[in-house]
C-alpha positions as CSV (number, residue, x, y, z in Angstrom):
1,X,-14.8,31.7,-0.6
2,X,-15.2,28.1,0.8
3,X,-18.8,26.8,0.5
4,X,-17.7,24.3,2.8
5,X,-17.1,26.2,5.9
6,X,-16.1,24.5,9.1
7,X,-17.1,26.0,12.7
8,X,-13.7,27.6,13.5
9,X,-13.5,28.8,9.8
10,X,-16.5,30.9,10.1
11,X,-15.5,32.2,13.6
12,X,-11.9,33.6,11.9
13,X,-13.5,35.1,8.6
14,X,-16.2,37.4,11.0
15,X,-13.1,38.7,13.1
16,X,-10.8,41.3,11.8
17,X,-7.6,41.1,10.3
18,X,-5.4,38.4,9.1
19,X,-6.2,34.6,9.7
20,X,-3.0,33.3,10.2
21,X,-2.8,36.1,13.0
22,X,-5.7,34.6,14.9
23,X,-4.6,31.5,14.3
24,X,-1.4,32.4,16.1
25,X,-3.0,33.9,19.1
26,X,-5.4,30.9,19.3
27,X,-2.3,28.9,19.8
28,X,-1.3,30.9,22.4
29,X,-4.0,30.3,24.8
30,X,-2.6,27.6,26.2
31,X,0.0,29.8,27.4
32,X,-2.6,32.5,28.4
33,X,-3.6,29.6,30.6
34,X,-0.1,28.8,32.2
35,X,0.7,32.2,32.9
36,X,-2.6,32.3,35.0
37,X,-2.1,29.0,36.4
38,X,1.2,30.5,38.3
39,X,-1.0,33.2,39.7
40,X,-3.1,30.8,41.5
41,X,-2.0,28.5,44.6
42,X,-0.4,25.5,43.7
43,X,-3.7,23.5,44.8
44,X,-5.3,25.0,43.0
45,X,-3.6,24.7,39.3
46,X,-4.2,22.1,36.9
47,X,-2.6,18.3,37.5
48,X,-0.2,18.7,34.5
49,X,1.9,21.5,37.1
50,X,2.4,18.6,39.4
51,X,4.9,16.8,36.6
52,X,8.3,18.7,35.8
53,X,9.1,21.4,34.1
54,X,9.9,19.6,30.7
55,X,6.5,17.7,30.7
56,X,5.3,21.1,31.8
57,X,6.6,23.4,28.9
58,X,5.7,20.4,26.2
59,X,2.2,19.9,27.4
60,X,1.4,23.5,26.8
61,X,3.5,23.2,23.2
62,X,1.3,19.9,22.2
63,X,-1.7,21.8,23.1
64,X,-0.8,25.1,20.9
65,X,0.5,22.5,18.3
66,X,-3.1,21.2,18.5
67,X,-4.3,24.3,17.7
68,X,-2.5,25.3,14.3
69,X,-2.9,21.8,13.1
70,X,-6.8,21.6,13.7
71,X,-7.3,25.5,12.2
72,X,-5.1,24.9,9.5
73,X,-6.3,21.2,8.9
74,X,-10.3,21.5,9.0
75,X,-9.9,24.2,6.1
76,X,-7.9,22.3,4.5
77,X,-10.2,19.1,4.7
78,X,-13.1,21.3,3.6
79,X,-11.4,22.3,0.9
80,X,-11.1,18.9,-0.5
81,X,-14.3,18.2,0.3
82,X,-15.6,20.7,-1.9
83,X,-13.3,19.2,-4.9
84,X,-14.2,15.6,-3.4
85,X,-18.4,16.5,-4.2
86,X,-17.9,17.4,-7.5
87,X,-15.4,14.3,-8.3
88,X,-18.2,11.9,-6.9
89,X,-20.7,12.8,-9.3
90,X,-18.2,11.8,-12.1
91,X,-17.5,7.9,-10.8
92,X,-19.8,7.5,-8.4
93,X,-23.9,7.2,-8.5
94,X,-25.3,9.2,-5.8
95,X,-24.3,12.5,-4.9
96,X,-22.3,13.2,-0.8
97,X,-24.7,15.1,0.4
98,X,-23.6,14.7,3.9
99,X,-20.7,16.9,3.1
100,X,-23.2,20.3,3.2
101,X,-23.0,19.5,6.9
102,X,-19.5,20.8,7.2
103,X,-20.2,24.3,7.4
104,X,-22.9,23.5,10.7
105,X,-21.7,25.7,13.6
106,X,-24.0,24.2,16.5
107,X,-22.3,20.3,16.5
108,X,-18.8,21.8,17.2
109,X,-20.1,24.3,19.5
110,X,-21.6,21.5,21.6
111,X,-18.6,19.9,21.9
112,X,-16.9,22.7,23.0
113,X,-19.5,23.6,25.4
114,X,-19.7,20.0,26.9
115,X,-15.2,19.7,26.9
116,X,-15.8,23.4,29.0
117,X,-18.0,22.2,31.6
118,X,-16.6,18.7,31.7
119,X,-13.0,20.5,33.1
120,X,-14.9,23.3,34.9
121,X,-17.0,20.8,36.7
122,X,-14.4,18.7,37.4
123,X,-12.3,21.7,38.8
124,X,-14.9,22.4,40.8
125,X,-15.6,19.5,42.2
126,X,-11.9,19.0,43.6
127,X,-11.2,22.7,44.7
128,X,-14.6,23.7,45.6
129,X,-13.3,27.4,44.0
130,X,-15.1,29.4,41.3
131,X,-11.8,31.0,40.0
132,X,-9.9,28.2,38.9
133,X,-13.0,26.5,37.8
134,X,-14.0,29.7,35.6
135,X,-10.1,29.7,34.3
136,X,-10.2,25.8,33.1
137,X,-13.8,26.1,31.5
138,X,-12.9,28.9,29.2
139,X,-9.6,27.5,28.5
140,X,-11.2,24.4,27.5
141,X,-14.2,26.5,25.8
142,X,-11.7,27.9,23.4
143,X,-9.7,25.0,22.7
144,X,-13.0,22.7,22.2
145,X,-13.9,25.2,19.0
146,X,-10.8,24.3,17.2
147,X,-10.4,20.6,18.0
148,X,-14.6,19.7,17.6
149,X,-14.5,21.9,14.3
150,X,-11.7,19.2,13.3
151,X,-13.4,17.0,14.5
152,X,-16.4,17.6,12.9
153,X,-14.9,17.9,9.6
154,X,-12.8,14.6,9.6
155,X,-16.0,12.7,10.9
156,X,-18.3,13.9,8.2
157,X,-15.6,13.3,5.2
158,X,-15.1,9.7,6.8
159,X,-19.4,9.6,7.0
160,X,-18.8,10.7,3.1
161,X,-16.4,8.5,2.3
162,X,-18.7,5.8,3.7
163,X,-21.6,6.4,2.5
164,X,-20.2,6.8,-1.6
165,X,-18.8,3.2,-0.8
166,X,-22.2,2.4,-0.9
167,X,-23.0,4.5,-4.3
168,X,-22.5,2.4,-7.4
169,X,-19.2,2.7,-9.3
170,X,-20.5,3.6,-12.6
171,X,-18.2,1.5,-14.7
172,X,-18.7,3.2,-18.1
173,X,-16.8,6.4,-16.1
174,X,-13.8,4.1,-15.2
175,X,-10.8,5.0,-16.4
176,X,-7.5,2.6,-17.3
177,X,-5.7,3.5,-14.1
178,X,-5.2,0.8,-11.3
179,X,-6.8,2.9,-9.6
180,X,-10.1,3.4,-11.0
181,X,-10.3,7.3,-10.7
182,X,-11.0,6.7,-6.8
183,X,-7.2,7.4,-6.0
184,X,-8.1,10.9,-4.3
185,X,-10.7,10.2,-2.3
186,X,-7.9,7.9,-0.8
187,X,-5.7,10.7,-0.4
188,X,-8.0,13.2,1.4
189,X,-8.9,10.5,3.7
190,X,-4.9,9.3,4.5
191,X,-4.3,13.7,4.8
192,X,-6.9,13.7,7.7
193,X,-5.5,10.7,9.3
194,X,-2.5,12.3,9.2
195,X,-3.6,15.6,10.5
196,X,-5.3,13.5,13.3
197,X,-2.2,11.5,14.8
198,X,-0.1,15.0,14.4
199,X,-1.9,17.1,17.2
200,X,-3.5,14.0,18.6
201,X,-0.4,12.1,19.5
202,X,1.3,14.4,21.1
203,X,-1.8,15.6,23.3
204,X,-1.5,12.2,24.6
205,X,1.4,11.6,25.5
206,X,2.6,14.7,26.9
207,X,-1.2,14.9,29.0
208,X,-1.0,11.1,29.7
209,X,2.0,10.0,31.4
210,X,1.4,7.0,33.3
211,X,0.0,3.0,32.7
212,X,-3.3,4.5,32.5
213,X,-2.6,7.2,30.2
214,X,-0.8,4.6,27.7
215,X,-3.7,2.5,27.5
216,X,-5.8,5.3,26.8
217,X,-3.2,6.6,24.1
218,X,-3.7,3.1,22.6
219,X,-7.3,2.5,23.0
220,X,-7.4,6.0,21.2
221,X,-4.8,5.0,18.0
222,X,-6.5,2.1,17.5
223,X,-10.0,4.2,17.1
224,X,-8.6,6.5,15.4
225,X,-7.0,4.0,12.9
226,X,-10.4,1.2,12.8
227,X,-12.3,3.9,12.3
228,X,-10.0,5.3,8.9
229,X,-10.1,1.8,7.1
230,X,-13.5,1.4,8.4
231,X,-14.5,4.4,6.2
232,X,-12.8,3.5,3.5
233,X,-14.1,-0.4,3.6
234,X,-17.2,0.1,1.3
235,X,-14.9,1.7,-1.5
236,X,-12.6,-1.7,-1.1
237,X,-15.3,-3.9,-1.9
238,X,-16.6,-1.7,-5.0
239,X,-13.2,-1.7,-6.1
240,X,-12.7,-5.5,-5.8
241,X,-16.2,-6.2,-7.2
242,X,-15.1,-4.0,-10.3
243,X,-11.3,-6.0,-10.2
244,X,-13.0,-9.4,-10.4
245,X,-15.7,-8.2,-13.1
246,X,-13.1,-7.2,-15.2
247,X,-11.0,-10.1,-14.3
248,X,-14.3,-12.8,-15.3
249,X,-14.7,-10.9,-18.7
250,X,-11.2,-11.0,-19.6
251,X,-10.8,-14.7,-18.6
252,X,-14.0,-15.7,-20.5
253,X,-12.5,-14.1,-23.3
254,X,-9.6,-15.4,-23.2
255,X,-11.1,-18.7,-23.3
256,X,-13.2,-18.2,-26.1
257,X,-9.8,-17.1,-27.7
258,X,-8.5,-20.3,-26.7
259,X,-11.5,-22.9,-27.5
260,X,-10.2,-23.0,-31.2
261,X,-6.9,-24.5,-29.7
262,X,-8.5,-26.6,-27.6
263,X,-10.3,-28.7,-30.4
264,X,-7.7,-28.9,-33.0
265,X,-4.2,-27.6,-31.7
266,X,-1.9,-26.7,-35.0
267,X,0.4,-23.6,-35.5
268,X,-2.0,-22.7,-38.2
269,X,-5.1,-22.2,-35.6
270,X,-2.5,-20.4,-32.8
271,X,-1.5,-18.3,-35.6
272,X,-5.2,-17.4,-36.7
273,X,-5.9,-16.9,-32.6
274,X,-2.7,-14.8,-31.8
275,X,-4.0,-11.3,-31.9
276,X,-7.5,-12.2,-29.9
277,X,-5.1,-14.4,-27.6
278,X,-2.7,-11.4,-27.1
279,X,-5.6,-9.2,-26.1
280,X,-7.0,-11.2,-23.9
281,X,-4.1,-11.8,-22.0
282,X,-3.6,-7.9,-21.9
283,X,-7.3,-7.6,-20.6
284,X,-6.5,-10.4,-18.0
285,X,-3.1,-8.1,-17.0
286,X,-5.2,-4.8,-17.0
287,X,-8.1,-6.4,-14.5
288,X,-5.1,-8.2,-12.2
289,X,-3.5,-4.4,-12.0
290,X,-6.6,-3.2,-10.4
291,X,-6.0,-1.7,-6.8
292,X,-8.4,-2.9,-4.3
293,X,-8.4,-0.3,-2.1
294,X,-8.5,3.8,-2.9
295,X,-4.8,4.2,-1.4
296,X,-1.7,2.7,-3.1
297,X,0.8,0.5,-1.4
298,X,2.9,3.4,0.0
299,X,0.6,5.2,1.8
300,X,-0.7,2.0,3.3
301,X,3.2,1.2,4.4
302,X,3.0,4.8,5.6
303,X,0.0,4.4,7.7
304,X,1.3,1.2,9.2
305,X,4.7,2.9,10.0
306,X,3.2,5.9,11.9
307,X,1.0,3.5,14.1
308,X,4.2,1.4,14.6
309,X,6.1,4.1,15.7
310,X,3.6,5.4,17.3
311,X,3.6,2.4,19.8
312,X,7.3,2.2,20.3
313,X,7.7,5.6,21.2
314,X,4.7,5.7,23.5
315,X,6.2,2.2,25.2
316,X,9.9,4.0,25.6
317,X,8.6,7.1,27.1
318,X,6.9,4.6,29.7
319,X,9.4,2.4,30.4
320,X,12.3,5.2,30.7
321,X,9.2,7.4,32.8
322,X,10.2,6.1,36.2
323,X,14.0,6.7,35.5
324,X,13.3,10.3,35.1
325,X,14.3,10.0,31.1
């Protein structure tokens, strides 16, 4: 049983049944929602009806997409989370404590609540009808659960992350890797990125269509990705600050090692020097290996090529929009 428990995770474990089973028919609401949506007068639908079919059929399929991924992805993040707490205490001073947070139930719920009225309201506001507006709200209502309990969960591990940049590294629980033991908290940060761009992305640009959705969509990936390395900025400067400790020791003694040398250079004192010359030197290698920051080169190549991508495909799909591509 998770101790750290997101919003929509609680909600699944107090109904009956199989999770996966209600996490499939909370992926179907969005097509609850269509079906409804051809009941009702064409005025009176939502604006996505107004685009064609295709845009039609994949808006609803991002939307269920959403779903699954932000279930599946906030237990998942809670999960390692829990394994995340009880790694900090071994390299880092100062235990997460913002972490117990995750299993809260009334921050999500408020999201919800406010994404619910914010379509209703609006809904209401255009068709002046209390069916349609009652139709949107509890669509929304539903959806908001899953995405703000995602939500939730990715902002408070980013919160974490931030606030154990600001713990000191205990050096004496440093291993030899490059890494300096800090490689997963790296890796559960990149897996939540991840799970953000895969439902987020194509939310936006299946709901967002035009100039103005496109700067939205961009406005959004470029949050999205500030605020990743933004969490993960406090861990880069421990990291460095450890990198060029270890990098001042092992040059100082490497210079001791070499201050023999310096006043009388002979074979006879480079022999007598070797060894403490060779160790330094491997010291000096060690402290240059160091990573400064918590991911390793291929998952930052990674993130740059999903943003990257990201863009192109989101400028294609606007330029070829007006062609009917």
């Amino acid at each position: 049983m998770l101790r750290l428990r997101p919003a929509s995770e609680r909600i699944i474990e107090r109904l009956p049944g199989t999770r996966w089973v209600w996490i499939v028919l909370w992926a179907l609401v969005p097509w609850v929602n269509a079906l409804v949506n051809l009941s009702l007068e064409e005025d009176s639908r939502s604006a996505v009806w107004d685009e064609g079919a295709t845009l039609i059929v994949l808006s609803y399929a991002a939307l269920s997409l959403a779903m699954v991924v932000t279930l599946y992805g906030a237990r998942q993040l809670a999960q390692r989370m829990e394994l995340l707490s009880q790694g900090s205490r071994q390299i880092l001073e100062g235990p997460a404590s913002v972490l117990r947070s995750t299993h809260e139930v009334a921050g999500p719920l408020a999201g919800a609540l406010l994404m619910g009225i914010a379509f209703g309201g609006t809904t209401l506001v255009e068709d002046h009808d209390w069916w349609p507006t009652l139709i949107r709200a509890s669509t929304w209502l539903l959806l908001g659960i899953a995405i703000w309990s995602f939500l939730w969960t990715y902002g408070l591990l980013l919160l974490a992350l931030d606030r154990l940049g600001r713990a000191h590294l205990r050096t004496d629980a440093v291993n030899v890797a490059p890494d300096l033991g800090l490689r997963p908290f790296g890796d559960i940060a990149f897996l939540g990125l991840w799970l953000m761009l895969a439902w987020l992305v194509p939310v936006v640009w299946t709901g967002l269509p035009d100039v103005v959705g496109f700067v939205i969509g961009m406005i959004a990936l470029i949050a999205v990705l500030a605020v990743f390395f933004l969490s993960l900025t406090r861990l880069h400067r421990r990291m460095v600050e450890v990198k060029n400790d270890e990098l001042r020791i092992a040059r100082d003694l490497y210079a001791q090692a070499y201050e023999p040398l310096r006043h009388e250079p002979s074979v006879e004192v480079l022999e007598q020097q070797r060894n403490l010359l060779g160790a330094a030197d491997g010291l000096e290698k060690r402290a240059q290996a160091i990573q400064e920051w918590p991911i390793d080169d291929g998952t930052l190549g990674r993130v740059i090529t999903i943003a990257t991508s990201v863009v192109a495909v989101t400028i294609a799909r606007l330029l070829l929009d007006p062609f009917g591509l």
